[in-house]
C-alpha positions in Angstrom: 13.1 -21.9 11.5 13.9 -17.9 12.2 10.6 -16.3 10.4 11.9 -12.9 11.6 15.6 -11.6 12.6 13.9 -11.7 16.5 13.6 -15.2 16.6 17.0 -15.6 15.3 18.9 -13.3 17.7 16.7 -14.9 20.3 18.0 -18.4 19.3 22.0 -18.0 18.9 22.1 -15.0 21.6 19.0 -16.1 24.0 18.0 -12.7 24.2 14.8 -11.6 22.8 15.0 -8.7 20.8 11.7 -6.7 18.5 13.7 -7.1 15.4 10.1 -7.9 13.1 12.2 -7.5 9.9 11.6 -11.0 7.9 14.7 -12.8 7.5 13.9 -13.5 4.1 13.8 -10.4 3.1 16.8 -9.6 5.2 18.9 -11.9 3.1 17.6 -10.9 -0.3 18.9 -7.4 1.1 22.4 -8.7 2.0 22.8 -10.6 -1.9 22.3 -7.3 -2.7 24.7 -5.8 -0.7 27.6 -8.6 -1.7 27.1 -8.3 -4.8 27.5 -5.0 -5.5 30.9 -5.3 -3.8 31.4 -8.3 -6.2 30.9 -6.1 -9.3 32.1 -3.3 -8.3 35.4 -5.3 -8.2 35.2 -6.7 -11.3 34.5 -3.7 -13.1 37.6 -2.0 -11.5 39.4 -5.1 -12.5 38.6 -5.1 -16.0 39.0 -1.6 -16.6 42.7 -2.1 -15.1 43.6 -4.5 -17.8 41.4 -2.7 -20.4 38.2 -4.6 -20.9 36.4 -1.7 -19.9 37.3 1.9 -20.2 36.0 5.2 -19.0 33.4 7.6 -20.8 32.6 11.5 -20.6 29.4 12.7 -20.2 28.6 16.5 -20.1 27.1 17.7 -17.0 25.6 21.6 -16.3 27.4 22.7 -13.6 26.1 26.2 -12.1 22.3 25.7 -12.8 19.3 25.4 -10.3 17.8 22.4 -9.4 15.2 20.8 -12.0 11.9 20.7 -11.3 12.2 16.7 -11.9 14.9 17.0 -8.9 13.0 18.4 -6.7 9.7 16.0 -7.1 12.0 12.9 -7.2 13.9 14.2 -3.8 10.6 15.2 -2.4 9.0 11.9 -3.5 11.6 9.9 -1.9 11.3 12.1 1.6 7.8 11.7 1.6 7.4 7.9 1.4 10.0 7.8 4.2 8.6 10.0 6.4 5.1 8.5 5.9 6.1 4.8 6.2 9.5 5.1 8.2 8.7 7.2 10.5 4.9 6.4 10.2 6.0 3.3 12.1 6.4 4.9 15.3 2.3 5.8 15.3 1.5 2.3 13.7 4.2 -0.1 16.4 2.1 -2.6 17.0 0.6 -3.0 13.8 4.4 -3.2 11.9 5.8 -5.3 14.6 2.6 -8.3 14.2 2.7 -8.1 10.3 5.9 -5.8 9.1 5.1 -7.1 5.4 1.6 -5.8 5.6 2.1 -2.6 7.4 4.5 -2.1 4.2 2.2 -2.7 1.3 -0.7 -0.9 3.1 -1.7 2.9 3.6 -0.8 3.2 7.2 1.4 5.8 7.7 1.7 9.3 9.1 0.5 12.2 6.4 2.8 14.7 8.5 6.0 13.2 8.9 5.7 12.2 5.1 4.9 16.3 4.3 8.2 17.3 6.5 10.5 14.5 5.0 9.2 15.2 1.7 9.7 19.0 1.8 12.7 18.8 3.8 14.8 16.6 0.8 13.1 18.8 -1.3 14.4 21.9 -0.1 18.1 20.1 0.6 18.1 19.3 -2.7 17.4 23.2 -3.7 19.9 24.5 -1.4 22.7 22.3 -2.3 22.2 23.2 -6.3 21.9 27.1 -4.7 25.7 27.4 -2.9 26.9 26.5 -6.5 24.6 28.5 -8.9 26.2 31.0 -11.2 24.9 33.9 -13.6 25.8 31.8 -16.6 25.5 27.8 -16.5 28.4 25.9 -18.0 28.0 23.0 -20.0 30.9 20.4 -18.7 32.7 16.9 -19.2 32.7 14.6 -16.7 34.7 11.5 -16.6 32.5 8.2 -15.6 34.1 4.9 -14.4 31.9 1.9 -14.8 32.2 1.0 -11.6 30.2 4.4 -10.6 27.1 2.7 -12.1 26.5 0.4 -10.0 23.9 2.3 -7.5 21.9 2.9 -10.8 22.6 -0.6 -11.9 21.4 -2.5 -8.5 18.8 0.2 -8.2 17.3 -1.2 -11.5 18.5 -4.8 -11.0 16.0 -4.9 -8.0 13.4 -3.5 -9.2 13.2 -5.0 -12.8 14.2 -8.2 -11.3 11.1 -8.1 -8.4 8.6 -7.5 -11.3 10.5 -10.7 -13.5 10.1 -12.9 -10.4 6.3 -12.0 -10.0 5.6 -12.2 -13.3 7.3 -15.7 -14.2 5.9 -16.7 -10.8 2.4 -15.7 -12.3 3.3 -18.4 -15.3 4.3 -20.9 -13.3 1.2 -21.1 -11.1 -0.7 -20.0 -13.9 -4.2 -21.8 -12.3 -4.4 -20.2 -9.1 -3.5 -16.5 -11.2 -6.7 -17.1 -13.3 -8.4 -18.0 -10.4 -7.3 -14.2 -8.5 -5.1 -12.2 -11.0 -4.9 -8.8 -9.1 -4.6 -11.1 -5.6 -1.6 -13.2 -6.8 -0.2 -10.4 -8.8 0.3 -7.9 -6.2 0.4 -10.9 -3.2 4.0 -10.4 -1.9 4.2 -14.7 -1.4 5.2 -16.1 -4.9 9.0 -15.3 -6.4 10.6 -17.2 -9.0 14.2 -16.7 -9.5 14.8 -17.3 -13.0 12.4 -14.6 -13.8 14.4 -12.4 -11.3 17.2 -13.4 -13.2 16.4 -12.4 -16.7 14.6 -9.5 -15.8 17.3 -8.0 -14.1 20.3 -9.2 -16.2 18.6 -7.7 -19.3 18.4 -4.3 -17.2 22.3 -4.6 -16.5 22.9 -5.5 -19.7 21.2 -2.5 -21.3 22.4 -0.2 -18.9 26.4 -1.0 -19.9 25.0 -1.4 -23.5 23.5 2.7 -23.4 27.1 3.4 -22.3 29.5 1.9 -24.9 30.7 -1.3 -23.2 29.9 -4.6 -24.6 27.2 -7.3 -24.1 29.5 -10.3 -23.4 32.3 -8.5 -21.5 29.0 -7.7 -19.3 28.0 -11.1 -18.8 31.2 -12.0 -18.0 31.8 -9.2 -15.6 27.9 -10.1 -13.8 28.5 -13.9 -13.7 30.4 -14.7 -10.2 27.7 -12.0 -8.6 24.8 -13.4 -9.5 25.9 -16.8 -8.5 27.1 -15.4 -5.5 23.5 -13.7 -5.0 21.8 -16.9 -6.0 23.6 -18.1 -2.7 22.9 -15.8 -0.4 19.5 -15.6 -1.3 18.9 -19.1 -0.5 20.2 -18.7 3.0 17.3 -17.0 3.7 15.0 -19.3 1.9 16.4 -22.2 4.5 16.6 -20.2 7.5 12.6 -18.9 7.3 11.3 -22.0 5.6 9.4 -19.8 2.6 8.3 -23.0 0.9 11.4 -23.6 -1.5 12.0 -27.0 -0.3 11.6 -30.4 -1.4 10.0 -33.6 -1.9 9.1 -35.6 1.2 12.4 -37.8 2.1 11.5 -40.6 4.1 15.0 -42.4 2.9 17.5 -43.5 5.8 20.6 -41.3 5.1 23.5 -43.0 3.5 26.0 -44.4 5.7 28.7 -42.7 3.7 26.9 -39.2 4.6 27.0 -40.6 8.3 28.9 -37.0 9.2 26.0 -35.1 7.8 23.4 -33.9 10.7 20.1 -35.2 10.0 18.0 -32.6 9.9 20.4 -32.0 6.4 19.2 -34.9 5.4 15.3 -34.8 6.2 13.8 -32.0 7.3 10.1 -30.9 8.7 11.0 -26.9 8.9 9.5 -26.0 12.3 8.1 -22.9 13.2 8.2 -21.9 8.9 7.2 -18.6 7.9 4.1 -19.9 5.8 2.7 -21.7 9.0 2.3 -24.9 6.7 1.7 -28.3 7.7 0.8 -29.8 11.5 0.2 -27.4 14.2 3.8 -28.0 16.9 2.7 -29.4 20.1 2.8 -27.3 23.2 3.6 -24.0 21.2 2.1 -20.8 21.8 2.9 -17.7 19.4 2.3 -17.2 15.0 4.7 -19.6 13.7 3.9 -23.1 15.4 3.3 -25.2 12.4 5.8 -28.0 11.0 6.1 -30.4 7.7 4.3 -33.6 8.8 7.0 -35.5 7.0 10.9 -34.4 6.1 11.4 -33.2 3.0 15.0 -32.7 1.2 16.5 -29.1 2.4 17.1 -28.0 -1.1 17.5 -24.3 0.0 20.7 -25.4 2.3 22.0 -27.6 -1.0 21.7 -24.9 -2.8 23.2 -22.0 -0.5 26.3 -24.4 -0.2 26.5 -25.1 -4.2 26.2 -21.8 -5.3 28.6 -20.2 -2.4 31.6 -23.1 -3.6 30.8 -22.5 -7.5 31.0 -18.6 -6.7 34.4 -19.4 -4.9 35.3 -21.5 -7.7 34.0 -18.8 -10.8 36.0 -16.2 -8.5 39.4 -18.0 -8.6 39.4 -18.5 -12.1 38.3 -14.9 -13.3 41.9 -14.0 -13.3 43.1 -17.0 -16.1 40.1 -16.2 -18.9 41.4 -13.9 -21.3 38.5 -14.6 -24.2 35.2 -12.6 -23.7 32.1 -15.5 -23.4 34.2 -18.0 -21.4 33.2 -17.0 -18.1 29.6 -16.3 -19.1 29.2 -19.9 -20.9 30.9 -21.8 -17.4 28.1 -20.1 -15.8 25.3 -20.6 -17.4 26.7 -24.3 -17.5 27.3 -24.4 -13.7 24.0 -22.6 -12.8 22.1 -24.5 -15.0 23.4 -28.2 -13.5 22.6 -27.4 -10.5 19.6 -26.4 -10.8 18.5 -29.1 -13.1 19.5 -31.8 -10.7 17.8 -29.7 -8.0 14.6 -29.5 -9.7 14.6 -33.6 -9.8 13.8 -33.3 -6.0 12.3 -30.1 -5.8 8.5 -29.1 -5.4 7.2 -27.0 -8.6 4.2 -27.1 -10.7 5.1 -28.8 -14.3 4.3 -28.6 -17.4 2.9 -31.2 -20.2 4.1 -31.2 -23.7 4.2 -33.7 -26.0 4.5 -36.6 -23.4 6.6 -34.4 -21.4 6.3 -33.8 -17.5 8.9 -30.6 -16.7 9.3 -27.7 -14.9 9.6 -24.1 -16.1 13.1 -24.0 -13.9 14.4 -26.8 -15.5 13.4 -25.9 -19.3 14.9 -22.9 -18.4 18.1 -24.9 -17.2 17.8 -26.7 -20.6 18.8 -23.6 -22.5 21.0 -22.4 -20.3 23.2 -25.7 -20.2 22.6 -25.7 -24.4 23.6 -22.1 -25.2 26.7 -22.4 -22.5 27.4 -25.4 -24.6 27.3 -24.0 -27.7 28.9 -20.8 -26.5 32.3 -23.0 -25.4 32.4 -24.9 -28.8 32.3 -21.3 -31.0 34.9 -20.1 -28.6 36.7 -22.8 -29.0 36.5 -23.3 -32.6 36.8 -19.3 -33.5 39.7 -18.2 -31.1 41.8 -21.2 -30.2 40.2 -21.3 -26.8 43.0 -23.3 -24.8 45.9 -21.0 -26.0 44.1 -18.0 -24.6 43.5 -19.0 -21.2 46.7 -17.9 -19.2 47.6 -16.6 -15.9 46.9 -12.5 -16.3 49.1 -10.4 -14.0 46.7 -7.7 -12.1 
C-alpha cells in the first residue's frame, strides 16, 4: 500500500522523494479535478443543442471594492500564508503527520498577516485601475459552464460535511460514545452522504439560475460516476479501510488470469496501520490484514471507470430529460448493492432485517431509477426518442 505520494514514487520510480501528501486525499483531489472537466463538457454540450441556455446578470462595473471583498480576499491570504507557508517553520512536524499539522494551530502568525494583507490590498488595487466618478450598473452574459468553480467549490464542501455526517449515522455507537471526537475526527467518510449533500448543492445552484432539476441530473450523472471511480483509486492504493470481508476462497479457475492479490488481499503497509505488525519492517506503516479480504475498492474503481465510459458513449443518443439520470441511479445503485454483499459496514435491524445504510440507500436509488424509466416510458414514447443527435 502507498499511505503517502512518497511511498508511491519511491515504489514505481525507486527514488525516495518527501512527498507527505496522503494519497487518499490526493485522489479525492484529482475526482475533483476530472470531473469538473466532465461537466464542464456537458454543460457546453447541452447548451449547443439548447438544453441549457445563457442568462444575464447585472454587474457594477466602476465601483471600489466591498468591504466583503476585501475580508474574503484577505481571509483567504491569511490561511495560506499561515498554514502554507507556515509549513516551512513547522517541516518536520507536516512531513510526520501532514493531516494533523492541517487541522491544528501550527502555523506562522506573520506570513499569514503579509498573505492576508497582500490579497487584500490586490484585491483593492485591481477594483482601483477601473474605478470611475459614477458606477454603472451593467449586464453581463453567464454560460453555465462558468459556474462550475462555484459549483465544485460548494460540491466539496457541502459534500465533506454529508459524508461526516451520514458517517456519524452509520457508526452511530462509537459517535455517542465521543460526539465532538468522531465529528471533527478526519477518519470516517461515507460516500452516499457525500453524494446527496453535494448533488443537492449543484442542484440548487442551477435551480437559483433558471435551468431545470432533471436536465441537471442528467448533465451531473457521467461525473459523479466518474468521481465515484477515481475516488476509489485512492481508497485501494492507501488501504483506508474500505475493503472487504475476509476471502479465504481459492480463486476460480476461470479467473485464472486475475493476479491474486485481486482476488485476496491482506493490504500491507495500510494507512490505518490495522491488523498484524509486518515482519522485519522498520518505519509508520508496517502493519498488514492477518487474513485476505475481497479488494472491493479495486472492483469498484474498475466498475465505475467502464459504467462512466459506458454513461459517456451514450449521452449523445438520449434526447428525453430523466433517461440518463434514471440509468444512473440504476447502474450506481447495482453496483453498489452487490458490493455491499461482501463489503464491511455496520448494519441495521428492522423488522427481521440485517442491512446496511449503503445498500437501503441502493434500494431507492434502483426503485426511483425504476420508476423513473417506466413514466418516461409511458409519458413520452421513450424508444422513439432516443436517436443518434448530431453535435
Amino acid at each position: 500500500m502507498f499511505p503517502t505520494l512518497s511511498h508511491l514514487v519511491e515504489y514505481f520510480f525507486r527514488v525516495k522523494v518527501v512527498l507527505p501528501i496522503q494519497t487518499l486525499g490526493f485522489f479525492i483531489a484529482v475526482s475533483f479535478i476530472v470531473t469538473y472537466f466532465v461537466f464542464k463538457s456537458e454543460f457546453k454540450r447541452r447548451e449547443k443543442i439548447g438544453v441549457f441556455k445563457p442568462y444575464t446578470i447585472q454587474e457594477v462595473v466602476g465601483g471600489p471594492a466591498s468591504a466583503l471583498e476585501l475580508l474574503v480576499n484577505g481571509l483567504l491570504g491569511f490561511i495560506a500564508g499561515y498554514k502554507i507557508l507556515g509549513i516551512l517553520f513547522y517541516l518536520s512536524d507536516f512531513t510526520s503527520d501532514p493531516r494533523g499539522f492541517i487541522f491544528s494551530l501550527k502555523g506562522n502568525l506573520l506570513t499569514g498577516i503579509l498573505c492576508g494583507a497582500g490579497l487584500a490590498y490586490w484585491a483593492y488595487s485591481d477594483r482601483r485601475k477601473e474605478l470611475r466618478k459614477k458606477p454603472v450598473v451593467v449586464d453581463k452574459l453567464v454560460h453555465p459552464y462558468e459556474l462550475m468553480p462555484l459549483i465544485v467549490f460548494s460540491v466539496g464542501f457541502w459534500g465533506f460535511i454529508g459524508a461526516k455526517l451520514f458517517d456519524c449515522l452509520e457508526n452511530w455507537h462509537f459517535f455517542i460514545q465521543d460526539p465532538f471526537g468522531h465529528l471533527f475526527s478526519f477518519n470516517g467518510f461515507t460516500y452516499y452522504g457525500g453524494l446527496v449533500f453535494g448533488a443537492l448543492s449543484y442542484l440548487y445552484i442551477g435551480y437559483n439560475r433558471g435551468m431545470k432539476l432533471i436536465h441537471l441530473a442528467d448533465n451531473g450523472s457521467p461525473g459523479m460516476m466518474l468521481a465515484y471511480g477515481v475516488g476509489r483509486i485512492g481508497c485501494q492504493l492507501s488501504g483506508d479501510g474500505d475493503w472487504g470481508i475476509v476471502n479465504t476462497n481459492p480463486k476460480p479457475g476461470w479467473l485464472g488470469w486475475l493476479p491474486d492479490w485481486a482476488w485476496s488481499y491482506t493490504y500491507p503497509h495500510n494507512v490505518l496501520n490495522e491488523g498484524v505488525p509486518i515482519k522485519n519492517c522498520i518505519g509508520e506503516y508496517c502493519n498488514q490484514l492477518a487474513q485476505g479480504v475481497y479488494p472491493t475498492p479495486l472492483y469498484e474503481a474498475t466498475l465505475c471507470i467502464l459504467l462512466f465510459g459506458f454513461l459517456w458513449a451514450i449521452r449523445k443518443y438520449i434526447r428525453t430529460g430523466g433517461i440518463m439520470f434514471c440509468i444512473f441511479l440504476l447502474l450506481n445503485g447495482a453496483e453498489r448493492m452487490w458490493m455491499e454483499s461482501i463489503r464491511i459496514n455496520p448494519k441495521y435491524h428492522f423488522l427481521g432485517m440485517a442491512f446496511t445504510q449503503a445498500e437501503l440507500i441502493c434500494f431507492f436509488m434502483i426503485l426511483g431509477g425504476t420508476i423513473g424509466l417506466v413514466v418516461i416510458a409511458y409519458q413520452r414514447r421513450l424508444f422513439g426518442n432516443i436517436k443518434p443527435k448530431a453535435t
